[in-house]
C-alpha positions in Angstrom: 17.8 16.9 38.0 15.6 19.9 39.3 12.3 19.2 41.5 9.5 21.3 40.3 6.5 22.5 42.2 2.9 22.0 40.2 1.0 24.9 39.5 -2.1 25.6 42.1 -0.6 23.3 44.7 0.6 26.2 46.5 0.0 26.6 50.0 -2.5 29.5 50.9 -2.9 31.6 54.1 -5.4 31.1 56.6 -8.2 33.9 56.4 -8.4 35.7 60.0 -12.3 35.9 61.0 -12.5 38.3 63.7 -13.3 37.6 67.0 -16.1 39.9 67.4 -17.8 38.2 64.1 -17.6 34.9 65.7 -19.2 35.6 68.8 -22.3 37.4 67.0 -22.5 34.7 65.0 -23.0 32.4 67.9 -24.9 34.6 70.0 -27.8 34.2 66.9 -27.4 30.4 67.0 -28.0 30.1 70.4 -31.2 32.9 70.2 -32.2 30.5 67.3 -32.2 27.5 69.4 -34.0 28.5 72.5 -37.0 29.7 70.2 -36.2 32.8 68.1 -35.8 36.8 69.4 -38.4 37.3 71.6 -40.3 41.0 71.6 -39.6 43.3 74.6 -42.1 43.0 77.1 -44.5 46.1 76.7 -44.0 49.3 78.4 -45.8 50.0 81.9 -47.6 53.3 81.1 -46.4 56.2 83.4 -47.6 56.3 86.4 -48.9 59.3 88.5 -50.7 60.1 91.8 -53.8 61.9 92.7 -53.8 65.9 91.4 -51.3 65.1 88.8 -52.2 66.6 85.5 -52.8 63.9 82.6 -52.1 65.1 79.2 -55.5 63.8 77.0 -54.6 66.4 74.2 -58.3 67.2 74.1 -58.3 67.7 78.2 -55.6 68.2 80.6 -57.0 66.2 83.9 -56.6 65.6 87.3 -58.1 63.3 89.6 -58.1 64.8 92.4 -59.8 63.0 95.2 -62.3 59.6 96.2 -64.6 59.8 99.1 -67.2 57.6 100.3 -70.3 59.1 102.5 -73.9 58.7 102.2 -76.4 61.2 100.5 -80.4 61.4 100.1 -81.7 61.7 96.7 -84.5 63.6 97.9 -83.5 66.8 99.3 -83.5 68.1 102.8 -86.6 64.9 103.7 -85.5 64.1 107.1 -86.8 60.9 106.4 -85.4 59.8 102.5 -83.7 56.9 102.5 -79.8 57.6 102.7 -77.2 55.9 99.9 -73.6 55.1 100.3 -72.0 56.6 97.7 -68.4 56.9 96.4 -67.1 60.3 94.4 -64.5 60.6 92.2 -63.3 64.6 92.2 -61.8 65.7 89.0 -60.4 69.0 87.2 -61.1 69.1 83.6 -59.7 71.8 81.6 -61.0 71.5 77.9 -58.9 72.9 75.5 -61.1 72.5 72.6 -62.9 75.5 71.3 -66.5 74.4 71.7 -68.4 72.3 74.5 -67.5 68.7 74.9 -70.1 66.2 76.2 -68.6 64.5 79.7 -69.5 60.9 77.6 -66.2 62.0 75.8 -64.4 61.8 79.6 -66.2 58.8 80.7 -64.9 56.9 77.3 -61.6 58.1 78.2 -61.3 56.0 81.4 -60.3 52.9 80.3 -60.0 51.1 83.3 -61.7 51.6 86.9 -61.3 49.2 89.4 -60.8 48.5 93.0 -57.4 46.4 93.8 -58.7 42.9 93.7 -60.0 44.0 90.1 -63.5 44.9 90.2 -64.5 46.7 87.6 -66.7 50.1 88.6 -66.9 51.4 85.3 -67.2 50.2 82.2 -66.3 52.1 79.2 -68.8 53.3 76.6 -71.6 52.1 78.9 -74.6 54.8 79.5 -74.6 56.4 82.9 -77.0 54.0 85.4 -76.8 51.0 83.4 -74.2 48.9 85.2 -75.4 45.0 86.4 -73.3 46.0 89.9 -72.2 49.5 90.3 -73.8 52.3 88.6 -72.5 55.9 88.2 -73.3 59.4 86.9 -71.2 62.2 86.1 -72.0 65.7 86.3 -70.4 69.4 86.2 -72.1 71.0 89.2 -72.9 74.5 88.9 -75.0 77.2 90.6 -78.2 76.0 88.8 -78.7 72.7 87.2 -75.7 70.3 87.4 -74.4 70.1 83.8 -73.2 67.3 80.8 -71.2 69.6 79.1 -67.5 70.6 79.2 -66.9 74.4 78.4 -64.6 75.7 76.2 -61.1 76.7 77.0 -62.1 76.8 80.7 -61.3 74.4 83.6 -64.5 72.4 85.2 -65.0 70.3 88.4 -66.3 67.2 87.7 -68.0 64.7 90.1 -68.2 61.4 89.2 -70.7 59.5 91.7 -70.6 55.3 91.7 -72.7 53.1 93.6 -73.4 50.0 94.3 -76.8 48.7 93.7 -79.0 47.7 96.5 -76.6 50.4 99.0 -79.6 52.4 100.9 -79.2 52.6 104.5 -75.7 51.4 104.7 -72.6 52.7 106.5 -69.9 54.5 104.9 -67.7 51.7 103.9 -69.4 48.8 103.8 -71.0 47.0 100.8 -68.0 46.5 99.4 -66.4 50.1 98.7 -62.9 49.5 97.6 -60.0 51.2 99.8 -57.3 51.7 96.6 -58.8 52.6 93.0 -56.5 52.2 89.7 -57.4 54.5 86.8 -56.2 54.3 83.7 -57.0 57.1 81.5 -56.5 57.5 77.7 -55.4 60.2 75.3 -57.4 61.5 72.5 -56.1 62.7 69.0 -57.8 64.9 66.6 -58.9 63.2 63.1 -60.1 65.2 60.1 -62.9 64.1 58.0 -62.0 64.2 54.4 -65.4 64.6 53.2 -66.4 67.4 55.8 -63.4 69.2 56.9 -64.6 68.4 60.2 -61.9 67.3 62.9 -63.5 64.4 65.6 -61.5 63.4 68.7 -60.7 59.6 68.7 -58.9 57.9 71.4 -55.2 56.7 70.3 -54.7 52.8 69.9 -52.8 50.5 69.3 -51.2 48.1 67.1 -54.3 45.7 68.3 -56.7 48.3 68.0 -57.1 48.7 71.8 -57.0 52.0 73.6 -53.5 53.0 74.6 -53.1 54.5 78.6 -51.6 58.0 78.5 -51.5 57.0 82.5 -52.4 55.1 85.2 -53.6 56.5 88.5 -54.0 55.2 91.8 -55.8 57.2 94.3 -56.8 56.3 98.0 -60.5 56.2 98.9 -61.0 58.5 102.0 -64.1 57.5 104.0 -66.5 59.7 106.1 -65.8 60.0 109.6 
């Protein structure tokens, strides 16, 4: 008498998984267990050093230099109280095709602060109001110092920062930092639908915060 095999008891082949497969597949549980994928830290913006031309699409800049030394507010009076002062030296060249205001500039430096992280500017605060150090920024020219940018033309721009209560002190003391770091933003041009006008805006974020086109650090040179 003949053995016979039942139908569907047959004996099927092993399915080959490749190796590859197996280890991704692995690789996910154990990024699953230790929390999930985590997002790449953020980028460092780029760095550059002093008279190194930023890109701010609306102005191509360069911080040139930081010097502290002591002035009188009150012309050549022999006897005016003298200030301690620190300048920031920069070369604006403004590309747009009518005057900027320098409040455009001063919004664009998003961060200014010595290395232990004071803070010597603030952004969008008016010139002179600071609680500690208070600045003003001006295009010097032959006649009256300026608050305008011209068109298309490259600008020296001083930006003067002092701390309150510095009269009759020496170069250096009152705190005046040794190291600044700058970061400066970019601008990008936005048209108004309703006008046809085209405003510069600083670029942000996803978090809506200002994004660094660079960061500068710049030594503060001191009188002799």
């Amino acid at each position: 008498m003949t053995s016979s095999v039942p139908r569907g008891s047959r004996r099927r082949r092993p399915v080959l998984v490749p190796a590859a497969v197996l280890l991704a597949a692995a690789s996910i549980g154990a990024v699953a267990a230790l929390g999930g994928l985590r997002e790449a830290p953020p980028e460092k913006p780029p760095q550059r050093r002093a008279g190194q031309e930023i890109d701010q699409d609306v102005f191509r800049t360069k911080i040139e230099d930081a010097f502290v030394h002591q002035v009188t507010f009150d012309g050549d009076d022999p006897s005016a109280p003298r200030h301690t002062v620190l300048d920031l030296s920069l070369r604006i060249y403004n590309d747009a095709e009518v005057s900027v205001p320098l409040a455009y500039l001063e919004n664009s430096l998003l961060r200014v602060v010595s290395r232990d992280g004071e803070k010597l500017m603030v952004p969008g605060s008016m010139p002179g109001t600071g609680d500690t150090w208070l600045y003003d920024t001006t295009v010097p020219g032959d006649g009256a110092p300026s608050r305008l940018l011209p068109p298309k033309r490259t600008s020296s721009v001083i930006i003067r920062l002092r701390k309150r209560g510095s009269s009759e002190t020496e170069p250096g003391a009152g705190g005046y930092p040794d190291i600044l770091d700058i970061d400066v933003g970019r601008y990008e041009n936005h048209e108004d639908h309703l006008t046809g006008r085209h405003i510069a805006e600083l670029v942000r974020g996803d978090d809506d915060r200002p994004l660094v086109a660079a960061r500068v650090t710049i030594p503060v040179r001191r009188a002799a």
